[in-house]
Each structure stands twice: as C-alpha cells, then as structure tokens.
N, C-alpha and C positions, 0 to 999 in steps of 0.2 A: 928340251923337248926332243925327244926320238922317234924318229920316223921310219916306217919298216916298207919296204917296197920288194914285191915278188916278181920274178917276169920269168915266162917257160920259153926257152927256145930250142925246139926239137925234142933232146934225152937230155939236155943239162938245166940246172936251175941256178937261176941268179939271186940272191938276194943284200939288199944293199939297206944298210942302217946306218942313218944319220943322226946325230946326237943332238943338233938344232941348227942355225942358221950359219953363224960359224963354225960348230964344230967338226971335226975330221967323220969320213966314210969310213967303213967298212964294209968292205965284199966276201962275201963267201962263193963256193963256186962248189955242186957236190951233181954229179954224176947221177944219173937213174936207171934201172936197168928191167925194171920190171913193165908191164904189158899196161895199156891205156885204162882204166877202168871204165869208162865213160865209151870211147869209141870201142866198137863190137868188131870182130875179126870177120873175116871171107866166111869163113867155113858153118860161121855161128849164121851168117845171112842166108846162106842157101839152105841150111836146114830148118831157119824159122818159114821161110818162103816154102818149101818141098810142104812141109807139114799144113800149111797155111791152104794150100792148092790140094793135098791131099785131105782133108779135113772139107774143103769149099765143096769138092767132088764129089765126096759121103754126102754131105747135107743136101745138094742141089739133085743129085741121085735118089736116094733112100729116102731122108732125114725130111724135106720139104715136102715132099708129093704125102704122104702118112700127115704131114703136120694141114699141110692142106685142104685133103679130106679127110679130117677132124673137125676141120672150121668150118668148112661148106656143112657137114650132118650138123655140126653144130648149129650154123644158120638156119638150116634148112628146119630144125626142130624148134628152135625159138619162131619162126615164122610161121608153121603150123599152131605154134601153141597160142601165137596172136592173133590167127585165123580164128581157129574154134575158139577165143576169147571173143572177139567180134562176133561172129556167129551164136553165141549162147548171151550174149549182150542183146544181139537183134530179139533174137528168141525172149530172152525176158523180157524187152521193152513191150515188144506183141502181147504178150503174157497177161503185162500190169494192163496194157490197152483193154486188152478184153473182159480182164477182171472191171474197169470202169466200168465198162459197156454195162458188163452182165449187173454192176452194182448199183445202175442209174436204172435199168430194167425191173430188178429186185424191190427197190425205191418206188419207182412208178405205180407196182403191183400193190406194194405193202399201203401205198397209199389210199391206192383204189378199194383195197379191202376194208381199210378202215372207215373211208367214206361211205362204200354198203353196210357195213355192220353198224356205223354212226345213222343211216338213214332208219335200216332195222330197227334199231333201238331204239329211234325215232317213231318210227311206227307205231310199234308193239307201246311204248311208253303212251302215245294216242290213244290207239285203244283200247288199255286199262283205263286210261282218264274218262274215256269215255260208256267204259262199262262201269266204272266205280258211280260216276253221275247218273249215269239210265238206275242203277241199285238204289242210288241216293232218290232220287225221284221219286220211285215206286216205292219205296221206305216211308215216303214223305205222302207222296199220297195218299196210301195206304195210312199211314199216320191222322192226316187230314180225313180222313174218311169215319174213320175207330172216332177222334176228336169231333166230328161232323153229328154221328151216330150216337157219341153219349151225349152230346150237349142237347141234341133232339130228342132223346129219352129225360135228360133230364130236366130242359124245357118243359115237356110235360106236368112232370112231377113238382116245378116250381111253379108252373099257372095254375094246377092242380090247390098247390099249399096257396099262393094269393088271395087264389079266390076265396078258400076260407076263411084266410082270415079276414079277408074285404067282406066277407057275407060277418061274418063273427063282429067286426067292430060298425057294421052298418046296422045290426041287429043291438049292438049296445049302447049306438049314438040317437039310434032312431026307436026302437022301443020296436018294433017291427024284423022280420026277415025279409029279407031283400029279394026278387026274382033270382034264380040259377042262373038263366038263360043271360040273361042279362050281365049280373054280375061275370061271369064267363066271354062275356062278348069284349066289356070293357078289360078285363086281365088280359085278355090276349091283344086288344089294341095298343093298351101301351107297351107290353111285352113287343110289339112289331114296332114300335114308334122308337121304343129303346134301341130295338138293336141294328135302326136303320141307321139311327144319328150314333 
C-alpha cells in the first residue's frame, strides 16, 4: 500500500511516500518560487477597496437618489391608480344601488298599470256583458211579444175554425144548427180553460 502525504512550509514542499507499513520512505523536497495564487497581494487590496468606495460614492451620490425617485413616482402612481380603482368601485356600487332602487320603482309602476288596465278591462268586459244581456232582453222581449201577437191572431183564427167545426158536427150529430153565440161562448171557454192548465 502507498501512502502519499503533502505538507507546505512557507516556499518549500515536502512530500513523503510510503510503500506500506514496513516499507522504506521516500522524500522529495522541490523549491517554489512563484506568487500564492489563493492569497491576493497589498496592491491588488487597495485597488479592489479604492474602486469599491469609489463606485459606493457614484451610487450613494447619483445612482440612489434617481433610483429612489423612481420608486416613490412609482409608488406614488400604483397608489393613485388604487385610489381611483376604490373610487370608481364606490361609484359603481352607488350606481348598481340606484339602478335597484329605480328597478324596484319601475316594478311597483309596471304593476300598478297592470292592475288599472286589469280593472279597465274588468270594467269595460262588464259592460258589454251587460249591454249584450239589456240587447238579449229586448231581443227576447221583443221576440215574446211578435210570439204573444201571432199566437193572439192565431188564437182567433183557431176559435174561429173550432167553432165550425163544433157548429158543423153539432149540426150532423143532432140534425139541427147549433146557436153562434153559444157555440162561440163554449170554444173560447175551453180555449181559456186549455191554456190556463
């Protein structure tokens, strides 16, 4: 087994290889003469620091107060735009309110019209019912009357015909003519007696 061991002290390098538990060392020993790669020199410090303070300067100067009032307009303009966002929110909500209002208003009216014109038409529906029945009436009366008047004309003309033949078959059952007056008294008694019952 070989074992490889490094150690830096100062500019020289040590390195020591062992072959395994017992076997023999070897050392090398080699010189270095070049510059730390790792650790930075004076001259490299003060000018990352110079640039560092010269740069902080610009920015804290110039670079911030510009970066600044950027951010304040900028606030300042998201803040208005949240304001009149609020504001045109309130505004609409008013808006829908009153649109309710006026639509409960509209509602109320729309109903009330329909209830006059429901009564109207109520009305008006009445009083055709009731001019169609006054026409039926007087139709009917008038009817009763024509029907009153021919049946009293014809009335007549049926006591009229009875009585002949009642004189006509009294004259061929009895060999005799019957009185007028008579015969005529009794056609119209039964004629009255019919059309009471």
């Amino acid at each position: 087994m070989i074992i490889h061991v490094t150690t830096w002290r100062g500019q020289l390098v040590h390195a020591h290889v062992q072959s395994g538990p017992g076997g023999s060392a070897v050392t090398a020993a080699q010189g270095s003469t070049g510059p730390n790669p790792i650790s930075p020199e004076g001259k490299e410090l003060v000018w990352g620091a110079g640039s560092f303070l010269v740069f902080l300067i610009i920015m804290r100067i110039f670079l911030f107060p510009r970066l600044r009032k950027g951010m304040n307009a900028r606030y300042d303009g998201i803040q208005a735009d949240h304001e009149y966002a609020e504001s045109t929110r309130t505004s609409a909500r008013a808006d829908v309110a009153q649109y309710e209002l006026d639509l409960v208003e509209i509602r109320a009216q729309a109903a009330m019209r329909i209830d006059k014109a429901r009564q109207t038409l109520d009305a008006e529906r009445t009083a055709a019912i009731a001019q169609a029945n006054a026409r039926t009436a007087q139709q009917r009366s008038v009817a009763e009357a024509a029907a009153n008047a021919a049946r009293l004309a014809i009335q007549d003309q049926i006591a009229a015909a009875v009585a002949t033949v009642a004189s006509r078959t009294t004259q061929i059952a009895v060999g005799k003519s019957p009185d007028s007056a008579v015969v005529q008294r009794a056609v119209s008694q039964a004629m009255t007696t019919g059309a009471q019952s």
